[in-house]
Every structure is written in C-alpha cells, then in structure tokens.
C-alpha positions, 0 to 999 in steps of 0.5 A: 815520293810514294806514301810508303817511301814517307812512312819508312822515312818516319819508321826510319827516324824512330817517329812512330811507335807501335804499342799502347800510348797515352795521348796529351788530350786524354784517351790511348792510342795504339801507334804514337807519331813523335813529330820532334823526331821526324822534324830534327831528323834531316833526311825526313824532314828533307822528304817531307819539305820535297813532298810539301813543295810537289803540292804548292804552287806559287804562293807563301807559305805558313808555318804553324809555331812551334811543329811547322816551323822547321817543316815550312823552312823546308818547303819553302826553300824546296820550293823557292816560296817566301814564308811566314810564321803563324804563332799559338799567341801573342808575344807581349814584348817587341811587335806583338804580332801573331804572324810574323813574317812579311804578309801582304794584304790579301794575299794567298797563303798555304799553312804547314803543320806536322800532326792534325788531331782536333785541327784545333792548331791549324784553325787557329793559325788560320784565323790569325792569318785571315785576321792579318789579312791572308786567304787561307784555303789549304792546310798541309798536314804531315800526319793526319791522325783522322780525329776531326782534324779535316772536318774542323779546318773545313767548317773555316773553308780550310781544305786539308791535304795530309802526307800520310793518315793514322789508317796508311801508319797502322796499315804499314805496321799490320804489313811489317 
C-alpha cells in the first residue's frame, strides 16, 4: 500500500482533521489524527494491519495498551504472528503483569503503536518488555506526528518506522 492510499484510508474514516486543535500535552496543532477512528474503522485498520504485517518478518509482536491493541490484532493475524500486549501499568488484582501474553526469554519482539508524539508510550512498553525479558529493536508507528518521538525510542536502541508522518498529512491536505 502507498503512503497516499493509507493517508486516504485515514481521510476516509474521519481520522484526521484539518484546522487549529488543542493537544493533550499543552500547545495547538494544525491537523488532529484521531486514532479511535481509524482503529474501529474496519477497512482502515484492515490497511494498516496488511501495511504493518509487509514490515515484520517472523517475530512476536506487541501491542502498546490501549492504541496498539486493536492495531497489533490485526498485524498479526495479517501476518500469521503470535503476540503480546504491553500495558501503561501494573493491574493490581490477578497476575500483575506489565506484559501479557506468552513471551519467551530472549526473545525477539516488534512493538505496534498508533500515534508517536514524545514516544514516551512506546519507550515504556519497551521497557517493560526488555525488563520481561524481550529484545526489542523496532517500533511500528502509524503516525509519526515527528515530535521527538524517533529520537526518544532511539536513545533505548529502538528504530522507529512510521506509515505515515505529521509532514505526508499536512502535504495531502496542501494537495487536496
């Protein structure tokens, strides 16, 4: 799938907006990606779990709770990948796990997350699979809104790979 089919699959599913918003963080932003759409939009998230899948090779997966849960879903049954899901924290009630899932000793794991602002939510996950005992080396990234995102993952020695980036969104909207 090409950059523009994806960033009309997200225009498509009323994801994102062009205007003047307000961020969670502080500060505006000119466009607003709204990642409940595109993720409980089926023919979106079916696109992006097939773009995903063409960019993993025979490893597990993880999906960063809450975003990257349905998107991680997707790739790996794209993909035919067995997965794991990497929680913000702790539940205090059951096993207490940050990962969940089945995850072997060393073994290799690529993360799924919707948006990259900070990062901040993907550098955690890694953490808490490396501290379960995962590598974690990549990060799959469906927006990349190119706030630091890339260069926070890659001070943990975490290469991120995004579908699409906050300049292709504001490009398409300068186009259409």
């Amino acid at each position: 799938m090409t950059n523009d089919e994806l960033i009309s699959a997200l225009v498509a599913a009323d994801a994102v907006r062009f205007g003047e918003f307000e961020l969670s963080h502080g500060g505006t932003s000119e466009y607003y990606v709204d990642k409940y759409l595109f993720e409980t939009d089926v023919d979106c998230l079916r696109r992006i779990g097939d773009a995903f899948a063409e960019r993993v090779a025979d490893t597990k997966l993880a999906g960063v709770a809450l975003g990257g849960v349905p998107l991680v879903v997707a790739t790996a049954l794209a993909a035919d990948l067995p997965y794991v899901i990497a929680r913000k924290q702790q539940k205090e009630y059951g096993t207490a796990n940050l990962v969940e899932g089945r995850l072997d000793e060393a073994e290799e794991v690529v993360v799924v997350e919707d948006i990259a602002t900070t990062g901040q939510s993907a550098v955690d996950a890694v953490e808490a699979l490396r501290d379960a005992g995962a590598v974690v080396n990549r990060a799959l990234i469906v927006v990349d809104r190119e706030e630091g995102g890339r260069e926070n993952l890659a001070d943990v020695g975490v290469e991120m790979e995004a579908l699409v980036t906050a300049s292709d969104l504001l490009d398409h909207a300068d186009d259409g």
